[in-house]
Each structure stands twice: as C-alpha cells, then as structure tokens.
N, C-alpha and C positions, 0 to 999 in steps of 0.2 A: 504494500500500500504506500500510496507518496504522500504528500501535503505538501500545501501551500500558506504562508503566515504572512498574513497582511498586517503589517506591525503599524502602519499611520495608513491617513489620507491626506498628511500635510504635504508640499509637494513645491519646489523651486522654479519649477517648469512650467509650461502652458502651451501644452503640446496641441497642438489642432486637432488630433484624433480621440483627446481623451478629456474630462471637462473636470476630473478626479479635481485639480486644483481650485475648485472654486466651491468644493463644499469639504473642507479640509476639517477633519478633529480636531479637538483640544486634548492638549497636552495629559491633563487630566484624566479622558475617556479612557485614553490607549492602554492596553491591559500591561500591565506588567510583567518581567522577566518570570517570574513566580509561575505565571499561566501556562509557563512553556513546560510548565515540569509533569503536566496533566495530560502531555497528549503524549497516544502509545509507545512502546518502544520497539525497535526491529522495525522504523518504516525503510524503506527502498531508497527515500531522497525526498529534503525537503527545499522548496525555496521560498526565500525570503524576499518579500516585495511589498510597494507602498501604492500609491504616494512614494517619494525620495524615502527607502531605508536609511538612510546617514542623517537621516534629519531626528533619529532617534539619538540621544544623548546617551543611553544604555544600550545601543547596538551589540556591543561587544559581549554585556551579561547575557542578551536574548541568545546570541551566539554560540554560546558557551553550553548554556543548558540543552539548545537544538542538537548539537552536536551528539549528547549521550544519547538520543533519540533516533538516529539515522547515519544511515551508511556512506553517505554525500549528500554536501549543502551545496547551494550556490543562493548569491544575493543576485536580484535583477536590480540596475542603478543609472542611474542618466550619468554616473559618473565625475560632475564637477564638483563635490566636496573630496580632490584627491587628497588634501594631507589626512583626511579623515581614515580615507579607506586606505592610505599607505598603513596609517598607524596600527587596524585592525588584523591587517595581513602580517604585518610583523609579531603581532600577539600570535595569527592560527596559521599562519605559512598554507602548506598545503592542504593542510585541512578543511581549507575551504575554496568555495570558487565566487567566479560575476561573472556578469554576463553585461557590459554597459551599454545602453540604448543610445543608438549613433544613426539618425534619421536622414540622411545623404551627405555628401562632400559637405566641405563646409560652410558654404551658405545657406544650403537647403538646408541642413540641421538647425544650424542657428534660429532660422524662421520657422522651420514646422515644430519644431518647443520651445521657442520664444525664451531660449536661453541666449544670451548676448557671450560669445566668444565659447559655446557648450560642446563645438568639437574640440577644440584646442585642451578644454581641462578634460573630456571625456578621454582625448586620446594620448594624453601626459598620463591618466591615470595609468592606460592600457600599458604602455609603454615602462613607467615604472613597473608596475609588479612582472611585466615579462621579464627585464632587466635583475630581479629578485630573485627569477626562477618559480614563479608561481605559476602553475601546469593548466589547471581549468578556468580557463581566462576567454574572452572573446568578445565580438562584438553581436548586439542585438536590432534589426531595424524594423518595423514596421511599414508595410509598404503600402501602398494608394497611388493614384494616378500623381499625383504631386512629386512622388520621388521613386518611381518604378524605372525611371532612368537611369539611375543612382546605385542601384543594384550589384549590379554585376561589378563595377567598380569598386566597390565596398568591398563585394567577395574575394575579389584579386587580392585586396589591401589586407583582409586576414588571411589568405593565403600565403603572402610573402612574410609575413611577421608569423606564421606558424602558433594561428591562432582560433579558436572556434567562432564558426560564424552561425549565428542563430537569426531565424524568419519567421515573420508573421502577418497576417493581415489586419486592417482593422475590421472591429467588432462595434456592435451595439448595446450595452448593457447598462444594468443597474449600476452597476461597477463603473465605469465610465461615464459614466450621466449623460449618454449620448443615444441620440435614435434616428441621428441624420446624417450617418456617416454612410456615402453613396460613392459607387465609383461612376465616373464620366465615361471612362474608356476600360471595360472590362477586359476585355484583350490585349490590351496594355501590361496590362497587372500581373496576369494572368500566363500573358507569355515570360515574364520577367522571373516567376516562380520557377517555369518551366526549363528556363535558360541556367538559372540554380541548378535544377536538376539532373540536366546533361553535365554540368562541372564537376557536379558529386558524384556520379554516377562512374565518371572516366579515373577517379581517383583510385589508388589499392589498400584505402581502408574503408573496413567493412561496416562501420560506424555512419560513415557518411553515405555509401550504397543507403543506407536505412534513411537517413536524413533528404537524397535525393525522394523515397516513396513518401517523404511527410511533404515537401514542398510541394509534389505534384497533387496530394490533397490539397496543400490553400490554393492552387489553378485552380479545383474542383469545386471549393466555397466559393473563391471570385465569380466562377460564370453560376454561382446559385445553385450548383447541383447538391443532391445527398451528399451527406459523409461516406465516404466509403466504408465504415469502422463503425459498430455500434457505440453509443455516449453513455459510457459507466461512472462518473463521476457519483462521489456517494456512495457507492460501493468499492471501485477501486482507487480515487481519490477522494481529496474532500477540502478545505479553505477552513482558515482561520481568521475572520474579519479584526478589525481593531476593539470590538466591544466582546470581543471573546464568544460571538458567537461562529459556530460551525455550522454553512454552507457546503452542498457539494461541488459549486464552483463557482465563478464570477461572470461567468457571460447569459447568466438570466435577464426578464426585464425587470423583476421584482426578488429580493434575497429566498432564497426557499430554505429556510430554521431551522435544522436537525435540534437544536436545543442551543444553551450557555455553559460555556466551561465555567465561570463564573459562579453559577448554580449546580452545576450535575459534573461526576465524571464523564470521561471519554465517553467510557464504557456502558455508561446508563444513556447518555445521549445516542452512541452508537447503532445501541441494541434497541433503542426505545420504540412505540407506533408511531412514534410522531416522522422517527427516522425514513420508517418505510412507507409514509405516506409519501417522506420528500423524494423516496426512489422511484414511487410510482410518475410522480410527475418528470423526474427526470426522463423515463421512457415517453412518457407522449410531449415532450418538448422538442416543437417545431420548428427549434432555433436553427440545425445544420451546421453549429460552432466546429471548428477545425482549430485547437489552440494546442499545443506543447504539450502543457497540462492532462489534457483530457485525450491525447491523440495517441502521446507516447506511450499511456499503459496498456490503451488497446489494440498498439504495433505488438508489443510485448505477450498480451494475453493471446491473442490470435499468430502468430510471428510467422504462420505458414503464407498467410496472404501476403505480405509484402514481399516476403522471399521467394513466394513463387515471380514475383513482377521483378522482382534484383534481378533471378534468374537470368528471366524472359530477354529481359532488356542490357545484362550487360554480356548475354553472348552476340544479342545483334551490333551491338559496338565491334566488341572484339570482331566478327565478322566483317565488319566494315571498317576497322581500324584505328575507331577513334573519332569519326569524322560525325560533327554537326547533325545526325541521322534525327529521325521523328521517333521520339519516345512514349512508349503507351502511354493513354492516361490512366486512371485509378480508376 
C-alpha cells in the first residue's frame, strides 16, 4: 500500500493549473509530526506534498517519523526554498528523495507559477543535491497546451544530468480548486506524452520501459478516453489531507472521508463502513484521472498488461532500429 501526506495548503507559487494557493491553511490547522506516527507500517512508498512542503517549519520531524513507516519517501516541491531542502538532505542523504516541479524552460516556468526567477532556485536546488550524491532526484512538469512544447527539452535536460524525469497532466479537483482546466489543442499535448514515450521506450532501463506505458496513458486522458487500469485508490492507496483527514485521493470534485486520524486509528478508519462506502464511490467515479499516484499501483497490481505492450513495442523498435516508429496506444 502507498500514501500520500498533504502536510499544508500554504503554497509560494500561483501556478495556472492549480488554485491550491488561494485557499491556503493556517498554520495552526496543519496536523502535527505526532499524526504521522498513526499511519501503518510496511507501506510501499510514501510522498510528501503540499501546497510548498518546505513551507513547513517541522519538515524534517514529519520526515523522520514517515520514514519508520515506509520503504521510500520522496517530497514533490517547486523547489525554490533551496537552502531549506539542502539542509534536510544533509540530515536524511539518501534516505530520501524530490521530485521538483519545473513547468518549461525558463520563462515559461516562471509564468505558468508565477514564481519570479522559480527555475533558477528550482534548478540550483537540483543541481546541489546531484552534486551531494543524492540518487532519487529529478524533475517534475505538468503539461497543457501552454508548455507541451517545452517537453521534450526538459527531458533531454534530465537526461544529461542523469536524472529522473516525472509527467503529468493537469486535472480538475477538489484539491486544486479548479474545474476549468481545458486543453485548446489536444493533440498537442497529447503527442508531447507520446514523444516521452518513444524516448523511454529506446532506453535499456526497464524502469523507464514502464514509465514510457504511464505517459502513453496521460495521451489517453488528454484525448478523454478510459483509463486503461482500473482506479483502486482507497484500497490500494489512500491521502492524508492537512486536517488529518484520510481521502482515497485528491482528484475528486468533493473530498470523499474514510474518517480523522485525529479521532480514530488507521485501522478503525480503514476497516470502518464509512471506508467502504468511500470504495464504493471510488468504483462508479466518472472522473478517468491518470495520476502517478493512483496509476503506479495499478501498473504494479496488474504488471502483465503493461509488459505485455513493453513487449509489443520495444521489439518493433529493435526491428526497426530505433527509429521514430508509431507506438501503440494503451
């Protein structure tokens, strides 16, 4: 099982895709390092995301207790509080990772989260902890017709710095406070995923083979289609909001409550009816979400489906050499 721990909704940024910044907590709400000691032990991987995680003041505590919990952390971060996140990484080195969100070259980042100079400290951070030796590092973009140009460029740039490059699309949710995030040019976007996927694909780690079958799902959300992958969230993941309540994820259009750490264990919240009424909604939710999150356990749960398409597609390369070819869709 993984999770996900939404430690604030305070946020530095004012990213165009996400509205998180404008209805930010109080410092007060935010659960405490304490809360972290209540959720299971033995998960898979948990990560840590806001709102800006670094804008916690006890980052490091929340860090510390996540860790007994889980097999790998990684924090998602827009990355410009670097002397922050240096100082952290010098406390847990390996032990943990980021992922910093880097929205195109550097103008188009600047503007599409309305951080002023936000690739320069995003990419000082990257670049220090490379420099330290810190192994689960990379950058993170979110793509829309706005910067699906931007792309492929990006990927290049963590490929020469031998570094992980993570993809997304945007979404519409309760979580984002957004419900007017549209693409202009779907096949724009669309191809842009696609163009990912032929780069991962030609590669000889078998990690990123899998990563090419995730991007060619967010093609398959861009043009509206099904998930390919049933959405078990709730059963095989689950979100920790900043009020300590447990969500099975963040791309609803209203939170769906398994209960409050705050109130009940994990495990009475887990087990409880309330839980399994939130499953049953998860099954007739119409939403189509393709996120990391909820995509990655059910590559894992299922592992024959994408491998059967690895297969498929990376003998017709080798057959062809390598060359630009038309890769199935999902």
């Amino acid at each position: 099982m993984e999770a996900c721990l939404i430690v604030t909704y305070r946020c530095n940024g004012k990213c165009y895709m996400c509205n998180t910044w404008q209805f930010p907590t109080r410092v007060q709400e935010e659960y405490s390092p304490d809360l972290v000691d209540k959720l299971p032990e033995g998960l898979a991987f948990i990560n840590i995301t806001g709102g800006e995680p670094f804008l916690r003041k006890d980052i490091d505590q929340i860090v510390e207790k996540a860790l007994t919990k889980t097999k790998r952390l990684v924090i998602s971060s827009n990355g410009y509080f670097t002397e922050r996140i240096i100082k952290l990484f010098e406390k847990f080195g390996n032990q943990i990772g980021v992922r910093i969100s880097i929205e195109g070259l550097p103008a188009a980042n600047d503007e599409l989260r309305g951080i002023k100079d936000g690739f320069d400290h995003g990419l000082r951070t990257l670049t220090t902890l490379y420099g330290m030796g810190i192994k689960d590092i990379g950058f993170g973009i979110t793509v829309s017709d706005r910067n699906a140009k931007d792309v492929i460029e990006l990927y290049w740039l963590a490929n020469a710095m031998n570094v992980e490059f993570a993809t997304a699309t945007t979404h519409n949710s309760f979580y984002f406070h957004k419900d007017d995030n549209r693409y202009q040019d779907q096949d724009l976007v669309a191809r842009a995923f696609e163009e990912i996927a032929r780069e991962l694909l030609k590669t000889k780690r078998p990690k990123n083979w899998f990563r090419a079958y995730f991007n060619m799902g967010l093609a398959r959300k861009v043009r509206g289609q099904k998930r390919a992958l049933p959405c078990e969230v709730g059963t095989d993941m689950f979100f920790v909001d900043p009020f300590g309540n447990v969500v099975p994820c963040n791309g609803s259009d209203a939170p769906m409550i398994m209960g409050n750490l705050h109130k009940q264990s994990f495990k009475e919240i887990w087990n409880s009816p309330q839980a399994e009424k939130v499953r049953e909604m998860v099954k007739k939710c119409p939403k189509q979400c393709w996120m990391i999150g909820s995509a990655s356990p059910a590559m894992k749960k299922r592992i024959s489906v994408p491998l059967k398409w690895i297969v498929k597609n990376k003998l017709r390369m080798m057959k062809n050499r390598g060359k630009n070819i038309c890769i199935d869709p999902i």
